[in-house]
VOPA-752447 format. One record per residue (C-alpha): x, z, y. Coordinates in nm, 4 decimals, padded with zeros to 6 digits. Example, Ala and Ser with C-alpha at 12.3 -4.5 7.8 and 13.67 -1.06 7.14 Angstrom:
VOPA-752447
ATOM       px       pz       py
ATOM  01.2300  00.7800 -00.4500
ATOM  01.3670  00.7140 -00.1060
end
This chain:
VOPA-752447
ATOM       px       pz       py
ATOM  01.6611 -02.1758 -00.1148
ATOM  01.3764 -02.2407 -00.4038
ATOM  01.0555 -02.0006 -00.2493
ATOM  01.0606 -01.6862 -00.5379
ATOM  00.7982 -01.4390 -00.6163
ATOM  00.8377 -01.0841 -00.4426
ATOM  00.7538 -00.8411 -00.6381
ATOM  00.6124 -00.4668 -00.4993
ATOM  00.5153 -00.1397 -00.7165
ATOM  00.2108  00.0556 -00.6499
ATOM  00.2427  00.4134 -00.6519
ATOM  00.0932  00.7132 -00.5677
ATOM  00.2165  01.0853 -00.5094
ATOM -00.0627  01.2235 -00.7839
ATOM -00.1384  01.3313 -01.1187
ATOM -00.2937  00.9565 -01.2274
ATOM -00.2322  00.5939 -01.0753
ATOM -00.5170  00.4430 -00.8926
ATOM -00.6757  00.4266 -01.2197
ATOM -00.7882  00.8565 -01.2655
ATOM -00.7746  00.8134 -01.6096
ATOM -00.4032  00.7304 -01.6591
ATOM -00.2851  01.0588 -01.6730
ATOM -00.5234  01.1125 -02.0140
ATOM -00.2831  00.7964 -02.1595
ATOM -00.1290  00.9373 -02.4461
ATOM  00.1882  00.8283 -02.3507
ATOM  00.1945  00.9034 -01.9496
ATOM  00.4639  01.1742 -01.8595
ATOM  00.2991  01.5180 -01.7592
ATOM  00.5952  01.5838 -01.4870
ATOM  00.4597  01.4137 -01.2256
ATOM  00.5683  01.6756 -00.9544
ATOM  00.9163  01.5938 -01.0406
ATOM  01.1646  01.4482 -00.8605
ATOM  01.3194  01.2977 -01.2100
ATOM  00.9801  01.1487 -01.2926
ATOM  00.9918  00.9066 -00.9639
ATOM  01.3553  00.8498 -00.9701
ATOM  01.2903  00.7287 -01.3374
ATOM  01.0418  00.4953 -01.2508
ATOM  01.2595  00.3542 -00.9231
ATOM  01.5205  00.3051 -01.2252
ATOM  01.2888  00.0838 -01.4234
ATOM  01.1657 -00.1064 -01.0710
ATOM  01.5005 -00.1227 -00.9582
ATOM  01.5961 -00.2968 -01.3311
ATOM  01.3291 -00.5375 -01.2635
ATOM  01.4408 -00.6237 -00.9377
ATOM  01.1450 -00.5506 -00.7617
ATOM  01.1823 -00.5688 -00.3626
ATOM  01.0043 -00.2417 -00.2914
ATOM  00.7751  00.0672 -00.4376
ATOM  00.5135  00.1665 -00.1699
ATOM  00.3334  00.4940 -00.2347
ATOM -00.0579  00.4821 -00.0910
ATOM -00.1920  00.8570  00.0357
ATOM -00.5436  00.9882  00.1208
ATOM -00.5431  01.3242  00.3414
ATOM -00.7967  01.4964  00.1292
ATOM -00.9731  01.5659 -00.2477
ATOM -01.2081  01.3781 -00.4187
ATOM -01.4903  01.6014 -00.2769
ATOM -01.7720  01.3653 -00.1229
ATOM -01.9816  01.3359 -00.4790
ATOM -02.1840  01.6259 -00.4925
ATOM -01.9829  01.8085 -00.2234
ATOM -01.8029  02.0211 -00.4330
ATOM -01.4426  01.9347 -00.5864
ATOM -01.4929  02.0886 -00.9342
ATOM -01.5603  01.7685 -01.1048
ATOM -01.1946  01.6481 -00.9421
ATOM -01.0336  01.9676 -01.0871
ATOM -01.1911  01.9407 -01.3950
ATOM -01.1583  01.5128 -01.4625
ATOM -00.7897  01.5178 -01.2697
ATOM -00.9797  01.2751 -01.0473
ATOM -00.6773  01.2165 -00.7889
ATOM -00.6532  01.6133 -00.7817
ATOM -00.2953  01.6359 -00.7242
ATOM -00.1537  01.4428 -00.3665
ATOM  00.1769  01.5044 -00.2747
ATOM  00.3172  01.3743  00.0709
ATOM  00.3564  01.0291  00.0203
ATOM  00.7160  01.0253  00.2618
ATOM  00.8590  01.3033  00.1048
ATOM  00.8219  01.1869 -00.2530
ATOM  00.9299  00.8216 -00.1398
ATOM  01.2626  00.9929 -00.0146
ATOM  01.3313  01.2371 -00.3488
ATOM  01.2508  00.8258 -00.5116
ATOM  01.5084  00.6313 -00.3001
ATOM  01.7718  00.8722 -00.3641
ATOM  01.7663  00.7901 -00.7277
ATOM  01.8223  00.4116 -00.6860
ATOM  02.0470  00.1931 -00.4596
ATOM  01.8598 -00.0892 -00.4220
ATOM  01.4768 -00.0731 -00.4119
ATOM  01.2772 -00.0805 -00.1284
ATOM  01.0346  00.2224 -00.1062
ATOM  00.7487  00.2911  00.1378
ATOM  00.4585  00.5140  00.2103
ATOM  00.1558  00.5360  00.4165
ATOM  00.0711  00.7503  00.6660
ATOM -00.2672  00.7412  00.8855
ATOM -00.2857  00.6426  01.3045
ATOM -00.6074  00.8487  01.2811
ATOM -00.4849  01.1988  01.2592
ATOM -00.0807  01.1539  01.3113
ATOM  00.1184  01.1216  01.6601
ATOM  00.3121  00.8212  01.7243
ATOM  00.6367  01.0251  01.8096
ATOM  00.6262  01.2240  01.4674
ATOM  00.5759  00.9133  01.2606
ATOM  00.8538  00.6623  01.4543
ATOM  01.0894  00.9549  01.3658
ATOM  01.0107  00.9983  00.9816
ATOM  01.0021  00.6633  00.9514
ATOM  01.3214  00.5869  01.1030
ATOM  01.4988  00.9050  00.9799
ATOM  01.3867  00.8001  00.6207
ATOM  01.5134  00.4177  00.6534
ATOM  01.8640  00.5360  00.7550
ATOM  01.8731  00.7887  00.5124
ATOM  01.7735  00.4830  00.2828
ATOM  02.0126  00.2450  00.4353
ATOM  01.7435 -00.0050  00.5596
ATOM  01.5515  00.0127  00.2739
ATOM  01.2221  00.1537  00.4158
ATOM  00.8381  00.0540  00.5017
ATOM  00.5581  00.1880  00.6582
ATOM  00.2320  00.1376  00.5078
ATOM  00.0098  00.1466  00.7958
ATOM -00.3790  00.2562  00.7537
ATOM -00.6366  00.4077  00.9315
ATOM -00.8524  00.7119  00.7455
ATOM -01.1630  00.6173  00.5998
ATOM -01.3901  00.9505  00.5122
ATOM -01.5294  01.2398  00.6131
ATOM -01.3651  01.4568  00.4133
ATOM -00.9989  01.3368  00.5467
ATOM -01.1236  01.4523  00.9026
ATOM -01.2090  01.8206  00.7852
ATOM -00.9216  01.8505  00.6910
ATOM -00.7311  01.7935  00.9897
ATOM -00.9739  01.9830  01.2277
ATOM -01.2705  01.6765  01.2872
ATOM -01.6473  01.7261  01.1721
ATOM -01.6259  01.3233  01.1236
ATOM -01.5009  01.0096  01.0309
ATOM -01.3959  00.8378  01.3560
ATOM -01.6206  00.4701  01.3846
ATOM -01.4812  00.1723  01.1511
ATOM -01.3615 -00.0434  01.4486
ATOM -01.2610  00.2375  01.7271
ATOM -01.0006  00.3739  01.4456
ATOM -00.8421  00.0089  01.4414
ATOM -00.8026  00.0145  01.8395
ATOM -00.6459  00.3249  01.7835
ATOM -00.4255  00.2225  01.5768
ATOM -00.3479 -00.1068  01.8078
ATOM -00.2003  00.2048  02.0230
ATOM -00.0405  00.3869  01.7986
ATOM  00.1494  00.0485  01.6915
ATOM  00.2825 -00.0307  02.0648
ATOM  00.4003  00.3376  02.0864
ATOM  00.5946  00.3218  01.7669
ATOM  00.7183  00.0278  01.8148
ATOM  00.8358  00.1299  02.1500
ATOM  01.0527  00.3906  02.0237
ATOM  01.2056  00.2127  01.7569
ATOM  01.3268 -00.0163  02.0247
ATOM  01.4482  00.2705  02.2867
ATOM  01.7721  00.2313  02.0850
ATOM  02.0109 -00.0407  02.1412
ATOM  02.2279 -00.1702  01.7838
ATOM  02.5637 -00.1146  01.9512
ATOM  02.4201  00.2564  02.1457
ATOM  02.6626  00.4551  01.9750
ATOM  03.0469  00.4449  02.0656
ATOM  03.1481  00.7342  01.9126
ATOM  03.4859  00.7176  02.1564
ATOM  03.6272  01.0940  02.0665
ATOM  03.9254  00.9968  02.2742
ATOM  03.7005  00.9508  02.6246
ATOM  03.4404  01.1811  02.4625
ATOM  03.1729  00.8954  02.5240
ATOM  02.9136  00.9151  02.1585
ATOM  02.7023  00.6290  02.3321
ATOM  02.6370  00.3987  02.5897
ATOM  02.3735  00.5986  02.8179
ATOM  02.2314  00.2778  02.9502
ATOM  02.1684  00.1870  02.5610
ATOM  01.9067  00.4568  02.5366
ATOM  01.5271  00.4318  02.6765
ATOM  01.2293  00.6194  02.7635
ATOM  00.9485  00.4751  02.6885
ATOM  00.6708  00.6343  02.9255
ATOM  00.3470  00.4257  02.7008
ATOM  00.0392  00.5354  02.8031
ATOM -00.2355  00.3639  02.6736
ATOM -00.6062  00.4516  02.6033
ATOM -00.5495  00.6779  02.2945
ATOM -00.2099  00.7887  02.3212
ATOM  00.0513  00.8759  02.5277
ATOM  00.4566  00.9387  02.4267
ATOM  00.7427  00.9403  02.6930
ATOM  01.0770  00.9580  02.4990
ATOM  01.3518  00.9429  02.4929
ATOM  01.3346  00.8540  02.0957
ATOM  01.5712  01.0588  01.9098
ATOM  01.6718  00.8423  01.5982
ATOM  01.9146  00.5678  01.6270
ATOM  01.8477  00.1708  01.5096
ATOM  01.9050  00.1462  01.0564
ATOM  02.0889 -00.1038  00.9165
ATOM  01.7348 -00.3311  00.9182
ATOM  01.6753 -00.2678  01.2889
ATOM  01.3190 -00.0613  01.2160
ATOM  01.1381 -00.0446  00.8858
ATOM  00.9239 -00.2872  00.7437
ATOM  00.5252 -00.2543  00.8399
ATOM  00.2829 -00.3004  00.5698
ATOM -00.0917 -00.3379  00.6048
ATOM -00.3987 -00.4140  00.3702
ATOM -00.6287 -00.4207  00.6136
ATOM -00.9563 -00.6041  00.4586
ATOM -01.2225 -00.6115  00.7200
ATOM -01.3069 -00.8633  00.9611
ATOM -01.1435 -00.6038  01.2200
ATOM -00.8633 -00.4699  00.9596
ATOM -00.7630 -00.8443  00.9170
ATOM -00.7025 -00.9125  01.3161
ATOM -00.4677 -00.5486  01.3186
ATOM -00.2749 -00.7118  01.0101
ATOM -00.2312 -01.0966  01.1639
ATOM -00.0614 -00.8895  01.4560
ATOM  00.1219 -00.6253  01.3251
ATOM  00.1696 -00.7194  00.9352
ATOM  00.4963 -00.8190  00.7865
ATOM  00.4469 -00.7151  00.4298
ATOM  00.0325 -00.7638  00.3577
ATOM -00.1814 -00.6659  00.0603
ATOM -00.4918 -00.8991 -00.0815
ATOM -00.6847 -00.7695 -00.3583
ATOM -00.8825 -01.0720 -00.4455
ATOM -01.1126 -01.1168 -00.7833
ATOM -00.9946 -01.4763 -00.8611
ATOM -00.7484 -01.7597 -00.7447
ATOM -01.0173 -01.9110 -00.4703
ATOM -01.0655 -01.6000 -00.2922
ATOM -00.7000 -01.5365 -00.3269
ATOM -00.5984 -01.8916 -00.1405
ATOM -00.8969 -01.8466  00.1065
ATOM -00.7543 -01.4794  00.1838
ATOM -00.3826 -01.5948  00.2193
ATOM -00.4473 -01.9304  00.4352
ATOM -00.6789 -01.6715  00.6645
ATOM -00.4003 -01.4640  00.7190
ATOM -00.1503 -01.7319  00.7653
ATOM -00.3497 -01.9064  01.0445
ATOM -00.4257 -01.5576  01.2206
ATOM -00.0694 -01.4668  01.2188
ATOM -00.0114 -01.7934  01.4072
ATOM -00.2720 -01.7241  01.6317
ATOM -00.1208 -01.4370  01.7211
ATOM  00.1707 -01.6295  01.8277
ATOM  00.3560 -01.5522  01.5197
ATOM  00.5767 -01.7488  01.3028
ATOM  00.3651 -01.7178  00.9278
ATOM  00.6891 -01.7269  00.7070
ATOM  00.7256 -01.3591  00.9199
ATOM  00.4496 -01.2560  00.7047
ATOM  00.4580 -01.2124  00.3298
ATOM  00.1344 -01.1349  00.1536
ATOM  00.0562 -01.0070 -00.2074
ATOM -00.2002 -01.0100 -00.4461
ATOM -00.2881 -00.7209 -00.6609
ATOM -00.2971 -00.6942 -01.0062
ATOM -00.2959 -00.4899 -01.2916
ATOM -00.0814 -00.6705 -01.5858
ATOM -00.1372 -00.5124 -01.9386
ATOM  00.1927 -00.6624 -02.1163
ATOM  00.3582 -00.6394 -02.4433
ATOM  00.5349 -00.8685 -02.6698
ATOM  00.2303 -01.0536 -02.7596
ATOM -00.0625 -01.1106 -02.6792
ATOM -00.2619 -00.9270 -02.9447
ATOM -00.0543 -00.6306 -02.8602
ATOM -00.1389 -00.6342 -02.5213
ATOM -00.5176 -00.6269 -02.6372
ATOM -00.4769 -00.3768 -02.8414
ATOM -00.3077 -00.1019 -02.5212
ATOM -00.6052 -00.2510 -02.3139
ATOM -00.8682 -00.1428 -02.5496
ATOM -00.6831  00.1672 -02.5608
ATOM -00.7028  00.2228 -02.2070
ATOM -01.0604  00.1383 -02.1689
ATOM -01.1612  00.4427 -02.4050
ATOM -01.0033  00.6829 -02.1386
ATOM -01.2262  00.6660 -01.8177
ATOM -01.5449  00.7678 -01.7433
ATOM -01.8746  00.7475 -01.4989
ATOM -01.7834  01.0378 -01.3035
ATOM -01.4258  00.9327 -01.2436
ATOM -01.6126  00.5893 -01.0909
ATOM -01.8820  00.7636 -00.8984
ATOM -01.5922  01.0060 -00.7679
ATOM -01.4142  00.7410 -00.5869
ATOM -01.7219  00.5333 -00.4598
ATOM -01.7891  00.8399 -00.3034
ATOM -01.4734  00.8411 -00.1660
ATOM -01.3910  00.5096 -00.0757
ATOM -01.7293  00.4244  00.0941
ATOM -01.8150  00.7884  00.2538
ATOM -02.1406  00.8566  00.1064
ATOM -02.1926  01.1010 -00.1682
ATOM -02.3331  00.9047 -00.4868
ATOM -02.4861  01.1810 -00.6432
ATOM -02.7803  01.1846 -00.3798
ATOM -02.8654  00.8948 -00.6199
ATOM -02.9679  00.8322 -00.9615
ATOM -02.7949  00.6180 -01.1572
ATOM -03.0669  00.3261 -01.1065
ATOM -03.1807  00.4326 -00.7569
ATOM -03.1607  00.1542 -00.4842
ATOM -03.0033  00.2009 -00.1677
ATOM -03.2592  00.1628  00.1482
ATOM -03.1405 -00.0937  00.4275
ATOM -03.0768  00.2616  00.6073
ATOM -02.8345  00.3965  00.3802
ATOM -02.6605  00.0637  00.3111
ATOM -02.6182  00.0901  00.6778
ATOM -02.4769  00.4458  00.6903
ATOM -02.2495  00.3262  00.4628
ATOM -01.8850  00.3865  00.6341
ATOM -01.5747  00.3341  00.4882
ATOM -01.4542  00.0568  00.3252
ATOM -01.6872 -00.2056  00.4526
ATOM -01.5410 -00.4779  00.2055
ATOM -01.6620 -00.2601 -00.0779
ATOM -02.0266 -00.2831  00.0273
ATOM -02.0296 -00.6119  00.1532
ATOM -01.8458 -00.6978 -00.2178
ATOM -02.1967 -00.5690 -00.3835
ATOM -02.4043 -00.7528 -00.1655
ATOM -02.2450 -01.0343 -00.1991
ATOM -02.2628 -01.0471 -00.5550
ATOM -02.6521 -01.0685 -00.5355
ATOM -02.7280 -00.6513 -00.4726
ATOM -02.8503 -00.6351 -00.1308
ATOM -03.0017 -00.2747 -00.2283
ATOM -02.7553 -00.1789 -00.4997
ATOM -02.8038  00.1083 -00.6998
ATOM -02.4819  00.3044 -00.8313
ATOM -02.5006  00.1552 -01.1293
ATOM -02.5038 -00.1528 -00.9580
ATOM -02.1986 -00.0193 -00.7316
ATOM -01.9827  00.0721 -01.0313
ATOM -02.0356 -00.2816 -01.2223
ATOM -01.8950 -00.5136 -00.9416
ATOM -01.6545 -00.2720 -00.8019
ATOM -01.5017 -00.1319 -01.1038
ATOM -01.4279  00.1311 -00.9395
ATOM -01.2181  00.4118 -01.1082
ATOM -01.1078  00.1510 -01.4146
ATOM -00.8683 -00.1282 -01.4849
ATOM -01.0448 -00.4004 -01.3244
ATOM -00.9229 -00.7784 -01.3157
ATOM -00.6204 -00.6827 -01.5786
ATOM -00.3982 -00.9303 -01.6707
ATOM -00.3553 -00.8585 -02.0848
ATOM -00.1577 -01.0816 -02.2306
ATOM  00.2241 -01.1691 -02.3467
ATOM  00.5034 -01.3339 -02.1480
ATOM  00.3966 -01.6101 -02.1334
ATOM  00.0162 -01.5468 -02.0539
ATOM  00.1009 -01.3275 -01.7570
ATOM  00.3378 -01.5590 -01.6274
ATOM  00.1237 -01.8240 -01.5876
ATOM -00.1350 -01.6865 -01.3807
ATOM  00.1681 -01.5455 -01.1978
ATOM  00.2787 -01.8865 -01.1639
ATOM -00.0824 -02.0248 -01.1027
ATOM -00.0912 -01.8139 -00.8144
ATOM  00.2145 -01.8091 -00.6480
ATOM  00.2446 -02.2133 -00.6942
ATOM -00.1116 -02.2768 -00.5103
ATOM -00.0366 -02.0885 -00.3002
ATOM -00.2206 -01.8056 -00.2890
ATOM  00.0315 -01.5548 -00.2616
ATOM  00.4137 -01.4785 -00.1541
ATOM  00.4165 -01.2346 -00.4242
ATOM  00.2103 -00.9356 -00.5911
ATOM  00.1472 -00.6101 -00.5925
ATOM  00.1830 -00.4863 -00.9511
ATOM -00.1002 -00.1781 -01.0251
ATOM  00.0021  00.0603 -01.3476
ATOM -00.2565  00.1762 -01.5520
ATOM -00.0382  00.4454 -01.7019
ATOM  00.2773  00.5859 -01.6307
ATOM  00.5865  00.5194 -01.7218
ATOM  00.4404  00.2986 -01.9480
ATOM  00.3059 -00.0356 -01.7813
ATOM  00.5897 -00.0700 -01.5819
ATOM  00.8386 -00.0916 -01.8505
ATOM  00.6153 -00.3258 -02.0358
ATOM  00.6120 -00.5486 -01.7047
ATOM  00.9670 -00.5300 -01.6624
ATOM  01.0785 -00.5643 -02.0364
ATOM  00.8430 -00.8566 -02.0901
ATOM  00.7064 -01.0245 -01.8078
ATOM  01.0212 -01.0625 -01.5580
ATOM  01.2487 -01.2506 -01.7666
ATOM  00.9961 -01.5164 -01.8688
ATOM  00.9646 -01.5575 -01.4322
ATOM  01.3151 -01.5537 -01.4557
ATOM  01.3791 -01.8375 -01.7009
ATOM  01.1361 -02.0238 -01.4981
ATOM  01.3344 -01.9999 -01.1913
ATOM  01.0547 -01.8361 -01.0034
ATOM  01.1891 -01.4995 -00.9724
ATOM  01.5188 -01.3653 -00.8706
ATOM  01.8311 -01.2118 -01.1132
ATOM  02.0322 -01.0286 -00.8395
ATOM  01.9063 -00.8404 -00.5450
ATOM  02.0474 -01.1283 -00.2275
ATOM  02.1567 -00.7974  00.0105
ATOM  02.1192 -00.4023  00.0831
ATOM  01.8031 -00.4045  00.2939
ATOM  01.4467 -00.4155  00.2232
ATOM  01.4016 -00.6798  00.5264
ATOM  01.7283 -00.9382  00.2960
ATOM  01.4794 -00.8927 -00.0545
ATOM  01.1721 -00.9756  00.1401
ATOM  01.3414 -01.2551  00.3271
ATOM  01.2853 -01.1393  00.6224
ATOM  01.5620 -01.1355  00.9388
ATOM  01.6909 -00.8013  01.1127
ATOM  01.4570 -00.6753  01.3274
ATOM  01.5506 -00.7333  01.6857
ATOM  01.4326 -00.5616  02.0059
ATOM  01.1185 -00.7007  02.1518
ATOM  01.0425 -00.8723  01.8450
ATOM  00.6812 -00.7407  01.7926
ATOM  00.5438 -00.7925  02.1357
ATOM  00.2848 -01.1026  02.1867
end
């Protein structure tokens, strides 16, 4: 079968998208703690035959800048998070098709509790669920579930090596055929059929027996975007569905062979692994419409929404700083979140950034690297991309809600379509058939 673009949505539980200005869109829908608002949207991604929805989650408020939250309240800056799982399951009731997933930390959860959601949720789904698997990256996060601090960038990911083999573990204590349901002998399942697990490993220990039978896909699908030099060796071993977020098509291919060659390093077959490229696609019928809702959009953010979630993202409160302040080697340093971030400025010739400089290569907090253009535009860098390749599919970003994804779907997927890169029909019932990926089988995971 002809290789075809997969196609996932990015979503978030909140009052905005990524982008904290989308909920000032004149347009977005105010009902965003509604059930009808996401099954609405899974209607649209379902219409558009996109393989899955996957909501992203931080366990605390914008906070870090300043160290007060009033500027979050006041500029809706992310101030509204919802649990991602929850959400995901009020959105996969609403469509039969669509893959949905959510992430949920190995820094503050147990193994246990998360194999059960997570397998409750993809047979209440029919096999259509993921886990979007990330560590927690800030201070604030670890107040809120009972830590002074952030736990050390590469201890979190060994952690998390952990909390994968215990997970794992109990998504395999079930055999397929376990369950006999025999009301004549009285035998529900095959005793032999069910495990204990008894892992004990450095971090974490779990005995079982699991409680959840095997879905329809065998376990759900594990997503990662891990970025890092670190982040990068946990997703070669544990990813199957993988996020990029590269600037342009050369960092994109360098990013995607990378994780291709680490994935068979790890003894795994790359075609197990699909990885996707963000972007944020501004469509409309032309593409002098589509300029005119991006200049639109671009009148909507502003500096505190961008120095918000620097703060955020890379654990150090920006407004210690003035605007044109440099960093000293010391506090570039202390800087501990997301490492790419920092090493992004640097990179781009700031080795002591100030926040200024910080909010002009990271475009943090605003519709960075859009794609504005019609049908035909968007498709070919789609096509560009994908044909390289640099990418199995992407991960399409929303600037406003419901807005850009009905744009992308009314516009954008039939022109892939006519070009025979992108699918008409959903090819089965599971999230593992749209991703081509096999049923997951017992044992699979283990190197």
């Amino acid at each position: 079968m002809k290789r075809q673009i997969h196609l996932v949505a990015f979503m978030q539980a909140q009052n905005c998208t990524t982008i904290p200005a989308a909920w000032r869109h004149p347009d977005a829908r105010p009902d965003f703690t509604s059930a009808a608002y996401y099954q609405h949207l899974a209607q649209i991604l379902e219409h558009g035959r996109f393989d899955v929805a996957f909501f992203d989650d931080r366990l605390a408020m914008p906070d870090m800048y300043t160290g007060d939250h009033a500027h979050t309240v006041e500029h809706g800056i992310r101030a509204v998070k919802m649990d991602a799982a929850t959400v995901m399951m009020a959105m996969g009731l609403g469509c039969k098709h669509l893959g949905l997933g959510a992430t949920y930390s190995t820094t503050y959860f147990q193994p246990f509790h998360v194999a059960r959601l997570f397998q409750t949720v993809d047979l209440m789904l029919g096999g259509r669920a993921a886990w979007n698997v990330v560590t927690s990256v800030n201070d604030n996060e670890a107040k809120n579930m009972g830590l002074e601090g952030v736990i050390a960038h590469d201890n979190r990911y060994d952690m998390a090596d952990d909390f994968m083999e215990a997970v794992l573990g109990h998504w395999d204590s079930w055999d397929d055929d376990a369950i006999i349901l025999d009301k004549e002998k009285g035998l529900f399942a095959r005793p032999g059929s069910v495990r204990r697990i008894d892992h004990k490993g450095n971090y974490f220990q779990t005995r079982g027996p699991f409680t959840v039978p095997r879905s329809p896909q065998g376990r759900p699908v594990i997503m990662q975007a891990g970025a890092s030099g670190r982040g990068q060796k946990f997703a070669a071993r544990w990813g199957e569905l993988l996020f990029t977020a590269p600037p342009h098509l050369p960092a994109a291919t360098a990013a995607y062979n990378n994780l291709k060659s680490a994935a068979e390093a790890n003894g795994r077959d790359p075609n197990s692994m699909k990885i996707a490229a963000l972007g944020f696609p501004v469509a409309a019928a032309t593409k002098t419409e589509a300029e005119d809702k991006r200049a639109l959009y671009d009148t909507l953010p502003n500096e505190i929404d961008q120095l918000s979630l620097l703060s955020e993202a890379l654990n150090y409160d920006f407004g210690k700083k003035g605007l044109d302040e440099p960093f000293t080697d010391a506090e570039m340093a202390g800087v501990s979140g997301m490492q790419t971030m920092r090493d992004r400025v640097v990179q781009a010739g700031y080795p002591n950034p100030t926040p200024r400089d910080f909010m002009e290569v990271t475009q943090r907090g605003r519709l960075n690297h859009a794609w504005v253009g019609g049908p035909k535009e968007i498709a070919d860098i789609m096509e560009e991309w994908f044909t390289t390749p640099a990418c199995d599919g992407f991960v399409i970003g929303p600037s406003w809600l419901p807005g850009s994804f009905e744009d992308f779907v009314t516009h954008v997927v039939p022109e892939l379509q006519r070009r025979g890169l992108y699918r008409k029909e959903y090819s089965g019932s599971t999230l593992r058939d749209h991703l081509g990926l096999p049923k997951a089988s017992i044992g699979d995971w283990k190197l």
